[in-house]
PQR file of N, CA, C, O and H, with PARSE charges and radii, in Angstrom:
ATOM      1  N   UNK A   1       5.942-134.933  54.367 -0.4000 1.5000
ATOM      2  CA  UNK A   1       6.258-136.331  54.157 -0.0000 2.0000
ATOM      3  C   UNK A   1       5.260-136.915  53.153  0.5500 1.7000
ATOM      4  O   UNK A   1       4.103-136.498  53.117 -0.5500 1.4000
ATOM      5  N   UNK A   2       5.776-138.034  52.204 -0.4000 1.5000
ATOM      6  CA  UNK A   2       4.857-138.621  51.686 -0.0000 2.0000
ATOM      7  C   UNK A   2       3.714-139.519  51.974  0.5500 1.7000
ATOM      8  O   UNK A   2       3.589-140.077  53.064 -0.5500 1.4000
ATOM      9  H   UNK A   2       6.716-138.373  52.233  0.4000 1.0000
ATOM     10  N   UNK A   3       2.800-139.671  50.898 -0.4000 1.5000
ATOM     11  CA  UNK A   3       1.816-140.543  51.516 -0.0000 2.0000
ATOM     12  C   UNK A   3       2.163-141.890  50.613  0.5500 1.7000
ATOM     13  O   UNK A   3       1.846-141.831  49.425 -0.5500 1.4000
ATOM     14  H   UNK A   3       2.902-139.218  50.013  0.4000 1.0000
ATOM     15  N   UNK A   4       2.671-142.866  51.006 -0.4000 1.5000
ATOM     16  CA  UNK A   4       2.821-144.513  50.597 -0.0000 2.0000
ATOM     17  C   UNK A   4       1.036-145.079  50.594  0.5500 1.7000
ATOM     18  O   UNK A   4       0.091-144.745  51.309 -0.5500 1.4000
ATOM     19  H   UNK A   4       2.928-142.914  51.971  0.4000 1.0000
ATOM     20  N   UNK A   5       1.151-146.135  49.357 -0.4000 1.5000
ATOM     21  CA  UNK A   5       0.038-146.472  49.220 -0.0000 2.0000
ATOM     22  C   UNK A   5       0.118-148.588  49.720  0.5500 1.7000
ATOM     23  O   UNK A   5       0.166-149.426  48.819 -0.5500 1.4000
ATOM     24  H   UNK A   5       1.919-146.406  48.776  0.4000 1.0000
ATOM     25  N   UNK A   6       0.114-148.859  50.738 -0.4000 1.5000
ATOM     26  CA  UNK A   6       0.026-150.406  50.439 -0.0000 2.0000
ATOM     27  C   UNK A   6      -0.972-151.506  50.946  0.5500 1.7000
ATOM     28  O   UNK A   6      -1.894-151.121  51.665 -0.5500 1.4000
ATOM     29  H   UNK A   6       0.075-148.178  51.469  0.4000 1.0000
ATOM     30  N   UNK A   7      -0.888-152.642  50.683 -0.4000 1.5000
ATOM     31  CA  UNK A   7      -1.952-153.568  50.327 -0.0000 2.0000
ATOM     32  C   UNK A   7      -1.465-154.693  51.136  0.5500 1.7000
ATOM     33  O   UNK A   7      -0.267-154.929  50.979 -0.5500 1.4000
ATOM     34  H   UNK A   7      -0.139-152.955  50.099  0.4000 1.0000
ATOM     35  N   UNK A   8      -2.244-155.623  52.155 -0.4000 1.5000
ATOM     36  CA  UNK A   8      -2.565-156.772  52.349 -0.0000 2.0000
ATOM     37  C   UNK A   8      -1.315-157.763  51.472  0.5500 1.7000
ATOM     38  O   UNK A   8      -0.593-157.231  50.628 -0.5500 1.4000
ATOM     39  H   UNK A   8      -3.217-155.432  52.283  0.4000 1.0000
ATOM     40  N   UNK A   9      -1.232-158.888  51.738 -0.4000 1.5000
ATOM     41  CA  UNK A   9      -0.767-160.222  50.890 -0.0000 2.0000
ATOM     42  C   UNK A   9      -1.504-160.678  51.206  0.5500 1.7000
ATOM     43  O   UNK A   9      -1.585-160.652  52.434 -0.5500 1.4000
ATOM     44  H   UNK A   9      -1.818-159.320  52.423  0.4000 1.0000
ATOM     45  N   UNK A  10      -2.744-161.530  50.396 -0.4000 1.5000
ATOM     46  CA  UNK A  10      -3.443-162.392  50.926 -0.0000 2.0000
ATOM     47  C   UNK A  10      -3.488-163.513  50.828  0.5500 1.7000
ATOM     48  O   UNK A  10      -3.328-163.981  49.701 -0.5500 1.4000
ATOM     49  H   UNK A  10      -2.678-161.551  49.398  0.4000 1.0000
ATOM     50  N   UNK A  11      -3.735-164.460  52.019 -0.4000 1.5000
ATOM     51  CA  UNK A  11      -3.445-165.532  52.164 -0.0000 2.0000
ATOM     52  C   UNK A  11      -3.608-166.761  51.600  0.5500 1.7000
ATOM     53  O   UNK A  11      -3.023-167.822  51.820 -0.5500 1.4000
ATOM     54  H   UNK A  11      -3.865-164.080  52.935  0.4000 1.0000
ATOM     55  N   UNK A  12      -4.713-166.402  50.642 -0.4000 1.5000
ATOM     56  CA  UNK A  12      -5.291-167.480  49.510 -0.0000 2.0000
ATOM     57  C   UNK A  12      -5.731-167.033  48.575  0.5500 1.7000
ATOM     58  O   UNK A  12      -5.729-165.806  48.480 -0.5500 1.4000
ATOM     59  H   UNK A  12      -5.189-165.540  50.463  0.4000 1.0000
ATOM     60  N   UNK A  13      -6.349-167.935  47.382 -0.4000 1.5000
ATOM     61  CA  UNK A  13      -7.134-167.471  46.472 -0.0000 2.0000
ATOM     62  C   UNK A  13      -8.369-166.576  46.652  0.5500 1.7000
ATOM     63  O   UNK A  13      -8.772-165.875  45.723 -0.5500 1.4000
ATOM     64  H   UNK A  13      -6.351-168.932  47.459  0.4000 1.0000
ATOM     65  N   UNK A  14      -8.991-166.605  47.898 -0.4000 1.5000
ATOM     66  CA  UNK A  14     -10.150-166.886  47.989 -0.0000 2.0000
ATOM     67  C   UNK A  14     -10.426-165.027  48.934  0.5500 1.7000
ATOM     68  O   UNK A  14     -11.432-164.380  49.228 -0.5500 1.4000
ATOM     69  H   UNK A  14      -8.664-167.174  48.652  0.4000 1.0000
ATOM     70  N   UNK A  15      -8.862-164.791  49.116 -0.4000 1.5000
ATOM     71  CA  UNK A  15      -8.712-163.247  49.941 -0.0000 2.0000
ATOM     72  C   UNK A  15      -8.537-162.674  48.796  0.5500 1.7000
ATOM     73  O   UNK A  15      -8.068-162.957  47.694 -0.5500 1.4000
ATOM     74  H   UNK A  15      -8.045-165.316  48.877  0.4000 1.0000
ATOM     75  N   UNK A  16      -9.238-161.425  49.548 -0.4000 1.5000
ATOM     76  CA  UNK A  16      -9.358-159.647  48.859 -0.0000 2.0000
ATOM     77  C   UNK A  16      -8.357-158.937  49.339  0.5500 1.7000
ATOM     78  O   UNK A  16      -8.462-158.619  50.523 -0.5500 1.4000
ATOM     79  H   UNK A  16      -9.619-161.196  50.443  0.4000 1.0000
ATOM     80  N   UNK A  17      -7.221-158.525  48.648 -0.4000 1.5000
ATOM     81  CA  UNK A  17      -6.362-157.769  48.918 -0.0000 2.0000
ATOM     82  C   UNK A  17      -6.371-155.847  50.506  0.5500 1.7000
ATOM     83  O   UNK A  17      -6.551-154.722  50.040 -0.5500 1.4000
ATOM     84  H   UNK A  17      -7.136-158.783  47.686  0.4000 1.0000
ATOM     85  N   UNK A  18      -6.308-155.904  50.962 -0.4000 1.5000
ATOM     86  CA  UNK A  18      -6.814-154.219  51.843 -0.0000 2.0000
ATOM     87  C   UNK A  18      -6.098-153.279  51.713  0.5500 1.7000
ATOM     88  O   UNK A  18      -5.037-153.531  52.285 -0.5500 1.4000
ATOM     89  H   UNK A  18      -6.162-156.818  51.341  0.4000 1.0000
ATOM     90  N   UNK A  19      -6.087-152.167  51.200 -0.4000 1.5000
ATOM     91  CA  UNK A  19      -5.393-151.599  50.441 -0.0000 2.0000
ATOM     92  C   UNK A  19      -5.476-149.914  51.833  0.5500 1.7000
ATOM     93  O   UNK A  19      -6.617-149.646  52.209 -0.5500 1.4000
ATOM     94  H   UNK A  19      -6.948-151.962  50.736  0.4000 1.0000
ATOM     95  N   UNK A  20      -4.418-149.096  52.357 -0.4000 1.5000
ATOM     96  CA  UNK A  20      -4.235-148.091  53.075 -0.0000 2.0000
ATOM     97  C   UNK A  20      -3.527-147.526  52.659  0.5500 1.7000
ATOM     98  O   UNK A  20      -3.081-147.662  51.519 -0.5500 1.4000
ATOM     99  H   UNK A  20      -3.491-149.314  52.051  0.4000 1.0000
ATOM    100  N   UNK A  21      -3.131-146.516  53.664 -0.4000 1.5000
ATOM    101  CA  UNK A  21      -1.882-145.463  53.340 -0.0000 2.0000
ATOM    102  C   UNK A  21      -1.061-145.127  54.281  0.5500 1.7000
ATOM    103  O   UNK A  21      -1.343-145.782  55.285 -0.5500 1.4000
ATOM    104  H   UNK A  21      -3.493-146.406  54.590  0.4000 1.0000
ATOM    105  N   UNK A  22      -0.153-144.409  54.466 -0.4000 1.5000
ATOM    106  CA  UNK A  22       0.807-144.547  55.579 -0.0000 2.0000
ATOM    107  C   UNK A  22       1.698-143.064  55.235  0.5500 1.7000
ATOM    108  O   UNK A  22       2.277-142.854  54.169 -0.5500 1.4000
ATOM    109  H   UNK A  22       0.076-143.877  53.651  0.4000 1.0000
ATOM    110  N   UNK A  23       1.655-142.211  56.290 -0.4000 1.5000
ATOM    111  CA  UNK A  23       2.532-140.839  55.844 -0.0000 2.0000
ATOM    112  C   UNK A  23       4.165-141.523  56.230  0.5500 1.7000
ATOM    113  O   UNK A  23       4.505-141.906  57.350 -0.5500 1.4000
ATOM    114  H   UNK A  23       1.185-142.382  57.156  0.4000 1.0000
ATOM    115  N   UNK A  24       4.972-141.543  55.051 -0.4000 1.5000
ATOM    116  CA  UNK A  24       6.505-142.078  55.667 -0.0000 2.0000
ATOM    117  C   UNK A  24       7.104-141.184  55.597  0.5500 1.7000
ATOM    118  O   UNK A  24       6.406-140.219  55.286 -0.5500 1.4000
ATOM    119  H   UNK A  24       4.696-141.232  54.142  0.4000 1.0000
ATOM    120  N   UNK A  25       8.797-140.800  55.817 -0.4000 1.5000
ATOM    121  CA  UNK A  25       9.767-139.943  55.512 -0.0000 2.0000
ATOM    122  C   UNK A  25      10.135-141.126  54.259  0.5500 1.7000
ATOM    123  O   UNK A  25      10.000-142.337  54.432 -0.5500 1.4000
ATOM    124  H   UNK A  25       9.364-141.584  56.070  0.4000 1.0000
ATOM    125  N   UNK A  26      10.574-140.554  53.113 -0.4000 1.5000
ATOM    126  CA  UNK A  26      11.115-141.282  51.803 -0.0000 2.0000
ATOM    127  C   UNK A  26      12.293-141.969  52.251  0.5500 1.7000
ATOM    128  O   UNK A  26      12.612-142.847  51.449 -0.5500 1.4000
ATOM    129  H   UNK A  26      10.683-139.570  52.972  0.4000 1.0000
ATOM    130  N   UNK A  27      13.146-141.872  53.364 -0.4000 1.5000
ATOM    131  CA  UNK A  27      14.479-142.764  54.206 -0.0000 2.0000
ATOM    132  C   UNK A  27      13.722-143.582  54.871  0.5500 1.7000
ATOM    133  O   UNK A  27      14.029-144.760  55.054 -0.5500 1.4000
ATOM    134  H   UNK A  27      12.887-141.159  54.016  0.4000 1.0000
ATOM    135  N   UNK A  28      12.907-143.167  55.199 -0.4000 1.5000
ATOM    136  CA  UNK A  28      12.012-144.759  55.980 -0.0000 2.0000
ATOM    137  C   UNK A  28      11.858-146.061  55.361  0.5500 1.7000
ATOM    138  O   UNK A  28      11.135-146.037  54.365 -0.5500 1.4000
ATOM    139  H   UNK A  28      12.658-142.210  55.051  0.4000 1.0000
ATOM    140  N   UNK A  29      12.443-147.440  55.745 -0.4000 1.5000
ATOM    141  CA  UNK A  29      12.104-148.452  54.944 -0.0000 2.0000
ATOM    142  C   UNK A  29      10.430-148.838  55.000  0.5500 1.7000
ATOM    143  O   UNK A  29       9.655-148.603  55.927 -0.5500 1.4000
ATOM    144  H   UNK A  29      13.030-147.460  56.554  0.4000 1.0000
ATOM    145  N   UNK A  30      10.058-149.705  53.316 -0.4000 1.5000
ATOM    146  CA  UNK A  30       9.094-149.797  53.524 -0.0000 2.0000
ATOM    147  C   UNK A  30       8.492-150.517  55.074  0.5500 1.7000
ATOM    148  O   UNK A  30       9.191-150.845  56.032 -0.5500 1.4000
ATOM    149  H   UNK A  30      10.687-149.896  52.564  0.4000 1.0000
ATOM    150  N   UNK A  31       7.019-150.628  54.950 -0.4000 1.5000
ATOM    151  CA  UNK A  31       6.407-151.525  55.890 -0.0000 2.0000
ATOM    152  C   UNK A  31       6.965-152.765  55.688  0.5500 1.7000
ATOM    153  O   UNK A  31       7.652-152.711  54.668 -0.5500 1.4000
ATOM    154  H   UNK A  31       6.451-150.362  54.171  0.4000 1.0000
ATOM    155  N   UNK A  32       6.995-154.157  56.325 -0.4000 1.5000
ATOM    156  CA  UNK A  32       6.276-155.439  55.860 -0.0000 2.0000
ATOM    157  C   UNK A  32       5.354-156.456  56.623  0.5500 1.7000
ATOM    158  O   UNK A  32       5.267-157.683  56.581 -0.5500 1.4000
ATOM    159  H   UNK A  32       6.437-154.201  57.154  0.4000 1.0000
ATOM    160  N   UNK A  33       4.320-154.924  57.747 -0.4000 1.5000
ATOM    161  CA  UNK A  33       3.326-155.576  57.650 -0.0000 2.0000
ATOM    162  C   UNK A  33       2.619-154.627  58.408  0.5500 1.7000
ATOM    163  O   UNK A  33       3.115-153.636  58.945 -0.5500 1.4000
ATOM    164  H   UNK A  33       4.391-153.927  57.782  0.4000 1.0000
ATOM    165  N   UNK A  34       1.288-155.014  58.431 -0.4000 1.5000
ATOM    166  CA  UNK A  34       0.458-153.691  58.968 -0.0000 2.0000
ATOM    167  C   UNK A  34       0.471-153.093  60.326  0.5500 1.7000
ATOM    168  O   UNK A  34       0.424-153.590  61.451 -0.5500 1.4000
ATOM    169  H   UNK A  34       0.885-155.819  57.995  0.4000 1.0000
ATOM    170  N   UNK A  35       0.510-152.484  60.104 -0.4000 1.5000
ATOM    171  CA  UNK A  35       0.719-151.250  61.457 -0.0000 2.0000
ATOM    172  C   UNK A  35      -0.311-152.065  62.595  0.5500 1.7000
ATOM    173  O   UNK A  35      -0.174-152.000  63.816 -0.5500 1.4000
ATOM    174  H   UNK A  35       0.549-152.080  59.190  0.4000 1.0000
ATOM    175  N   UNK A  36      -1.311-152.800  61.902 -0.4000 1.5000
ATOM    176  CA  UNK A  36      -2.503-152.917  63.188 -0.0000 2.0000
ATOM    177  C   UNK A  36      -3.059-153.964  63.728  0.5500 1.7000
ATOM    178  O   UNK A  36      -3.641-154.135  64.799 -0.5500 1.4000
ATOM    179  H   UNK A  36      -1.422-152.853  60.910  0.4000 1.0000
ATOM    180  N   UNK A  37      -2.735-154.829  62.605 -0.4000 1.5000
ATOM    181  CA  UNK A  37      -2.756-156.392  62.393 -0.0000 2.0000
ATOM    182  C   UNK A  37      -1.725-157.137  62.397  0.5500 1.7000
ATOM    183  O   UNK A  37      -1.639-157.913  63.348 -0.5500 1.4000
ATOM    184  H   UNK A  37      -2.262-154.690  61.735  0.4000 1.0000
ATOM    185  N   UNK A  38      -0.678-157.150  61.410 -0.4000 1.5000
ATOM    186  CA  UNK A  38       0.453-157.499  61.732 -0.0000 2.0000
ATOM    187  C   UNK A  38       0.694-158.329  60.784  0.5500 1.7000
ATOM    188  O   UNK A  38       1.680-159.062  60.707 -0.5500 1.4000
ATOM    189  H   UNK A  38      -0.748-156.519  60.637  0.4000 1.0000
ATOM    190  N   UNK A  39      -0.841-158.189  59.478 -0.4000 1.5000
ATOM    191  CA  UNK A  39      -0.687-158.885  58.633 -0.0000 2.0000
ATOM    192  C   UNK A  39       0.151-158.782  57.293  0.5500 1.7000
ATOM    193  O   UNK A  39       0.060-157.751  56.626 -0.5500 1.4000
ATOM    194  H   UNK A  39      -1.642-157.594  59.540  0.4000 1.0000
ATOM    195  N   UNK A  40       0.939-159.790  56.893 -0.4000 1.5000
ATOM    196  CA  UNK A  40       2.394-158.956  55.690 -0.0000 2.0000
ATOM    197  C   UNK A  40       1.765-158.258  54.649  0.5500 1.7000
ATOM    198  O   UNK A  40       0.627-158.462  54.226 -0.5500 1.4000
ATOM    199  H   UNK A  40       1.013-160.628  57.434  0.4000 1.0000
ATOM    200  N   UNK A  41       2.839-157.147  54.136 -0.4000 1.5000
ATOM    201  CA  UNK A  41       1.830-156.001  52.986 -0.0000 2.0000
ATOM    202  C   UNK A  41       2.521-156.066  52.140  0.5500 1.7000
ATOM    203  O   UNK A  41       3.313-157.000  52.012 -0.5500 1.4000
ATOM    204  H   UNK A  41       3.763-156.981  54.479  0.4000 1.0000
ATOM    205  N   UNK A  42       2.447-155.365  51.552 -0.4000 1.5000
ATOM    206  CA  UNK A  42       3.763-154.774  49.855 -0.0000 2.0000
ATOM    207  C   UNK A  42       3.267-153.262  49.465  0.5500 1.7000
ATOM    208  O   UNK A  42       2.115-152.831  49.496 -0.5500 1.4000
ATOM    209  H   UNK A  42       1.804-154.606  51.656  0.4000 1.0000
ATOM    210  N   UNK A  43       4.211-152.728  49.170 -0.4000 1.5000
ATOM    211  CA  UNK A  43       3.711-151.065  48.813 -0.0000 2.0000
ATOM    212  C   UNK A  43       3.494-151.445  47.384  0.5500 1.7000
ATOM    213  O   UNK A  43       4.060-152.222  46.615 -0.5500 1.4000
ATOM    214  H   UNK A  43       5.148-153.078  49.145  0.4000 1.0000
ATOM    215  N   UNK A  44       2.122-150.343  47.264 -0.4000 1.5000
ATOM    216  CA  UNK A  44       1.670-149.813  46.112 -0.0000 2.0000
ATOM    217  C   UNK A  44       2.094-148.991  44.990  0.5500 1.7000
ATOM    218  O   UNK A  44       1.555-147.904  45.194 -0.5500 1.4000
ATOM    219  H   UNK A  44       1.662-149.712  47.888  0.4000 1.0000
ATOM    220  N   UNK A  45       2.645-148.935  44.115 -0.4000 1.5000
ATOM    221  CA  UNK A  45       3.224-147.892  43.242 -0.0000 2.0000
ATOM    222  C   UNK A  45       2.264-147.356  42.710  0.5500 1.7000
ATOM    223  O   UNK A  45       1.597-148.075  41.966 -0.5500 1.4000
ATOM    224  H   UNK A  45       3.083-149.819  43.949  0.4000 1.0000
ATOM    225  N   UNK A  46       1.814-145.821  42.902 -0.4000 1.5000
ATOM    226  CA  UNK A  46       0.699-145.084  42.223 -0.0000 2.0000
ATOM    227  C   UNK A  46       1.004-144.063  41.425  0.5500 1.7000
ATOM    228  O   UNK A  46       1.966-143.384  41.783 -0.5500 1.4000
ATOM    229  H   UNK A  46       2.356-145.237  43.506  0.4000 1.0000
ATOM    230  N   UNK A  47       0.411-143.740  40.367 -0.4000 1.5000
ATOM    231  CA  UNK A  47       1.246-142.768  39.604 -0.0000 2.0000
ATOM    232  C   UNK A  47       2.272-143.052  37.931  0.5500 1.7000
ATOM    233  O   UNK A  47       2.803-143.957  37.288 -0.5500 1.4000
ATOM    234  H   UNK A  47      -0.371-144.291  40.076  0.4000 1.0000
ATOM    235  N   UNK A  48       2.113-142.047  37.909 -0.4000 1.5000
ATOM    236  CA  UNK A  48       3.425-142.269  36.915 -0.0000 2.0000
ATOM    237  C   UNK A  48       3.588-141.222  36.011  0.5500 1.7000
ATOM    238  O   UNK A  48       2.895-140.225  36.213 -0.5500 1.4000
ATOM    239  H   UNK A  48       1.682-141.312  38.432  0.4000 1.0000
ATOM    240  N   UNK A  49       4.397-141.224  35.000 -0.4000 1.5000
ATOM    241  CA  UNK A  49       4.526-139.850  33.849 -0.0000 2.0000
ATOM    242  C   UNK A  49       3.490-139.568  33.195  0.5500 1.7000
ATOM    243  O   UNK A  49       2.593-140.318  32.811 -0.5500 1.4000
ATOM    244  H   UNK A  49       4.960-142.034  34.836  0.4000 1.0000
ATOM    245  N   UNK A  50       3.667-138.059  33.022 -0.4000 1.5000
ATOM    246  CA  UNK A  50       2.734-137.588  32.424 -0.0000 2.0000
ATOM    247  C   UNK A  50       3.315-136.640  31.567  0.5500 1.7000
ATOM    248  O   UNK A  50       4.221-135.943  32.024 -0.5500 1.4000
ATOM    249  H   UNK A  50       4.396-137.449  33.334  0.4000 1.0000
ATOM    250  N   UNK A  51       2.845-136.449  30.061 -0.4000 1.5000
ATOM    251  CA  UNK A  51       3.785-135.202  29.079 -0.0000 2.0000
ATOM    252  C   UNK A  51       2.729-134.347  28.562  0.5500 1.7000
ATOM    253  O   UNK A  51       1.724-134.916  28.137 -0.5500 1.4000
ATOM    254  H   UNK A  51       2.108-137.015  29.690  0.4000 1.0000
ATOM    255  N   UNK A  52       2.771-133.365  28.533 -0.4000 1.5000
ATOM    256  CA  UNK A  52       1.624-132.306  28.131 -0.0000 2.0000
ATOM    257  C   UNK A  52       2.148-131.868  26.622  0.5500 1.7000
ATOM    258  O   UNK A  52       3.250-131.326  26.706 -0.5500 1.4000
ATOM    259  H   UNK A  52       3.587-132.902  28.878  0.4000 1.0000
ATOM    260  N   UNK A  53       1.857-131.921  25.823 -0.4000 1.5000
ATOM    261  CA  UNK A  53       2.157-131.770  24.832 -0.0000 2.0000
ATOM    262  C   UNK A  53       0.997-130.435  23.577  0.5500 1.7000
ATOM    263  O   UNK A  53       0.327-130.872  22.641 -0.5500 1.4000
ATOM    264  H   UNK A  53       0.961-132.361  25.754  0.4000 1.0000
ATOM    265  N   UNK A  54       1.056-129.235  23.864 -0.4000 1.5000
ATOM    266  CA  UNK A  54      -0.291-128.565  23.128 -0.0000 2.0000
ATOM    267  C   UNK A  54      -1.000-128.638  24.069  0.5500 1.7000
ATOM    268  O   UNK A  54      -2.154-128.602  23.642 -0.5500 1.4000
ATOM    269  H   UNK A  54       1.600-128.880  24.625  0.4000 1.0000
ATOM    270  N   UNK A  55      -0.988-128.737  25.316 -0.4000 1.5000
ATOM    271  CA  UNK A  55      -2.432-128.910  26.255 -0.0000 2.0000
ATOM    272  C   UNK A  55      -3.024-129.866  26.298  0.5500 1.7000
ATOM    273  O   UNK A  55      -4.156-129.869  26.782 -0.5500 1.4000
ATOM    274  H   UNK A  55      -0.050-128.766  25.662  0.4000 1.0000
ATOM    275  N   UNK A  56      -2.325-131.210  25.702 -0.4000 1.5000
ATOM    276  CA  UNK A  56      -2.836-132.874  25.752 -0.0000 2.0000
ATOM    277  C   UNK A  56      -1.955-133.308  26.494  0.5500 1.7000
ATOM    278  O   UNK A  56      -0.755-133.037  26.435 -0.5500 1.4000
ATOM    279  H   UNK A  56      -1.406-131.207  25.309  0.4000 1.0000
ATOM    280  N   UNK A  57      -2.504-134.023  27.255 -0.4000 1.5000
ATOM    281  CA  UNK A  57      -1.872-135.307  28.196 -0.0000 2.0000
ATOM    282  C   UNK A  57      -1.542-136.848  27.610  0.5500 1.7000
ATOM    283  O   UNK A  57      -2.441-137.441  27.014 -0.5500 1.4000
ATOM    284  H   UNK A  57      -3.478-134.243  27.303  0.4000 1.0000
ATOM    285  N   UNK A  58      -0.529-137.338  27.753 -0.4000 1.5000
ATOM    286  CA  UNK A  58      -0.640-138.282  27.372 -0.0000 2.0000
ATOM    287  C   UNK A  58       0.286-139.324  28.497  0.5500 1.7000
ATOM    288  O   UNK A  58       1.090-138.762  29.241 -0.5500 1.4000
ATOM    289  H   UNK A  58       0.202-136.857  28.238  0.4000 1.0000
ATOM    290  N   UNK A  59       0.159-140.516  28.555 -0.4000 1.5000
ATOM    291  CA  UNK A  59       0.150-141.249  29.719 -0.0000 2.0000
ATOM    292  C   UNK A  59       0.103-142.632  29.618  0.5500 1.7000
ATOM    293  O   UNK A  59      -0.844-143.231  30.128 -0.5500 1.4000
ATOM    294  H   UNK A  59      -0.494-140.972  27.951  0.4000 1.0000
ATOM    295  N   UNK A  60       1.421-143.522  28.746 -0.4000 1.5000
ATOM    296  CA  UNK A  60       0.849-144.679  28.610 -0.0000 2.0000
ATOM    297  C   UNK A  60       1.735-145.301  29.478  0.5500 1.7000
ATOM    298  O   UNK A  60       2.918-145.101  29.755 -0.5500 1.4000
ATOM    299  H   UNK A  60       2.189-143.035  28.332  0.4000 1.0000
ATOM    300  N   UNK A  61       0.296-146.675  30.110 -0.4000 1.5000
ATOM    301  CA  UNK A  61       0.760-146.893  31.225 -0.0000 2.0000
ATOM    302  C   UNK A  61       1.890-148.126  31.224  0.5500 1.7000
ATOM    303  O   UNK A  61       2.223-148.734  30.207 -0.5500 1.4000
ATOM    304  H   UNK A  61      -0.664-146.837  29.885  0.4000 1.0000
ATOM    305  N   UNK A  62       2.373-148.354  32.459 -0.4000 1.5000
ATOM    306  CA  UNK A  62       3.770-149.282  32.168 -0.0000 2.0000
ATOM    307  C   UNK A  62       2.873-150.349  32.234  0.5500 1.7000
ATOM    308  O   UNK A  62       1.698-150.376  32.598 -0.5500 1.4000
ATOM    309  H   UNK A  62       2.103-147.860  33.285  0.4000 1.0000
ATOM    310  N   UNK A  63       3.944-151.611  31.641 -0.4000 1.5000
ATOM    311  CA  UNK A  63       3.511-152.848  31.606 -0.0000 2.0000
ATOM    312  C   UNK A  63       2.972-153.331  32.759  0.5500 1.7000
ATOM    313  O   UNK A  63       3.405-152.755  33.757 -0.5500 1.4000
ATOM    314  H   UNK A  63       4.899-151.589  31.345  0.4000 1.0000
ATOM    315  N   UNK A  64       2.370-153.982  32.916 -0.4000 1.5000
ATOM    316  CA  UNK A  64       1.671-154.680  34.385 -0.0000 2.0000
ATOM    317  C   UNK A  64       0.946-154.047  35.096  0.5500 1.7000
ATOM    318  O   UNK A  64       0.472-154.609  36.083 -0.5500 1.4000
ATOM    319  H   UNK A  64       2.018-154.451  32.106  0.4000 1.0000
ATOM    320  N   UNK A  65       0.651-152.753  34.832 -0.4000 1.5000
ATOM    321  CA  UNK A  65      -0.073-151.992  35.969 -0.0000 2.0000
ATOM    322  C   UNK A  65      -1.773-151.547  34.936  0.5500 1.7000
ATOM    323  O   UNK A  65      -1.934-151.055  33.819 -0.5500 1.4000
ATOM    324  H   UNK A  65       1.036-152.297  34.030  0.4000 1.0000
ATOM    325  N   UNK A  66      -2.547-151.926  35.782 -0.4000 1.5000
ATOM    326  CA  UNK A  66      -4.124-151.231  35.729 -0.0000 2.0000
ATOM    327  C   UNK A  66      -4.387-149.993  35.399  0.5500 1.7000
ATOM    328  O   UNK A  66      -3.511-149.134  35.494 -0.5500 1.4000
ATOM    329  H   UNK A  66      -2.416-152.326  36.689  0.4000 1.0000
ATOM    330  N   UNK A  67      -5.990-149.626  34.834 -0.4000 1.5000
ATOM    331  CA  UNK A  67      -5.912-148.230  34.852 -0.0000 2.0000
ATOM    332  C   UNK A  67      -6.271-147.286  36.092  0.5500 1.7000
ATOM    333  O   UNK A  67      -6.746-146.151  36.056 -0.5500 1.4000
ATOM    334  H   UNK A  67      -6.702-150.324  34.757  0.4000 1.0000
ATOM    335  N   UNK A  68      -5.999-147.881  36.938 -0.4000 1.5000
ATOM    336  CA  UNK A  68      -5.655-146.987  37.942 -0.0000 2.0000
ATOM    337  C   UNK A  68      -4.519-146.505  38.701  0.5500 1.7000
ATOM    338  O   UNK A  68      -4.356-145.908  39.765 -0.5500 1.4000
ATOM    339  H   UNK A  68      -5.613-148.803  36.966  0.4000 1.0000
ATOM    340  N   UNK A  69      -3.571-147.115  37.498 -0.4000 1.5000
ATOM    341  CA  UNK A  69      -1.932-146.205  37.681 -0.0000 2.0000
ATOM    342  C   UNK A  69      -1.705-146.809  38.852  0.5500 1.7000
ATOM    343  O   UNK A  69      -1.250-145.915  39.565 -0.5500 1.4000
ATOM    344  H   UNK A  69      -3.703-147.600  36.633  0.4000 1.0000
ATOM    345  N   UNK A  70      -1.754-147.776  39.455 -0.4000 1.5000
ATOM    346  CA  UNK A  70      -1.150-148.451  40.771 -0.0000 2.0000
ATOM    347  C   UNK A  70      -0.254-149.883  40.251  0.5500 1.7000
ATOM    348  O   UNK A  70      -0.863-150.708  39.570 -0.5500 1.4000
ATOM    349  H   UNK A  70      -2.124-148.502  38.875  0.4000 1.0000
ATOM    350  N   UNK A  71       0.996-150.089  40.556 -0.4000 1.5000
ATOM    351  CA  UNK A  71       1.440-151.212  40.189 -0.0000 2.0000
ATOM    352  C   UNK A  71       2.240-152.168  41.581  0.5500 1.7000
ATOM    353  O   UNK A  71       2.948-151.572  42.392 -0.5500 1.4000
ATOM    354  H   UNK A  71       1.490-149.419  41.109  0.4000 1.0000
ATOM    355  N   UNK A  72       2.043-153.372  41.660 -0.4000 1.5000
ATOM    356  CA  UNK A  72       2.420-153.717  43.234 -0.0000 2.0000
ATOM    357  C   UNK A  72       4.099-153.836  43.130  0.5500 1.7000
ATOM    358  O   UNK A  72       4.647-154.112  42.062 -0.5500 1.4000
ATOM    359  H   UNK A  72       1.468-153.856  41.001  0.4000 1.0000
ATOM    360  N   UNK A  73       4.766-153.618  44.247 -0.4000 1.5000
ATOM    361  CA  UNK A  73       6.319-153.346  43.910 -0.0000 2.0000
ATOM    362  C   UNK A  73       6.608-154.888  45.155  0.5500 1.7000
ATOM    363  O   UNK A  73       7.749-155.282  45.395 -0.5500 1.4000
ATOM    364  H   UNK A  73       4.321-153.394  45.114  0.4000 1.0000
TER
END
């Protein structure tokens, strides 16, 4: 099964997002809210294409997302 990556909604300006993981079956709907708290989340999109080209990687990332290849869905 996969590992889902998701994050907190936080409640104000002034909150830090909490970011976990969760093993799902891919038919499983997402979360919408934490397993422990109960506080609402949003899954993480991590990842993305990659083309090897000669033994170079190349990898440009989609609009809106950081360089840490995570984009919030």
């Amino acid at each position: 099964m996969p590992m889902y990556v998701y994050e907190t909604i936080p409640a104000g300006p002034a909150d830090a997002p909490q970011r976990f993981e969760v093993r799902q079956s891919m038919s499983d709907e997402p979360l919408s809210v934490h397993p422990d708290t109960g506080a609402p989340v949003r899954r993480v999109v991590c990842g993305g294409l990659v083309t090897f080209t000669n033994g170079a990687a190349s990898a440009p990332a989609p609009a809106g997302c950081g360089a840490s290849r995570c984009c919030m869905t």
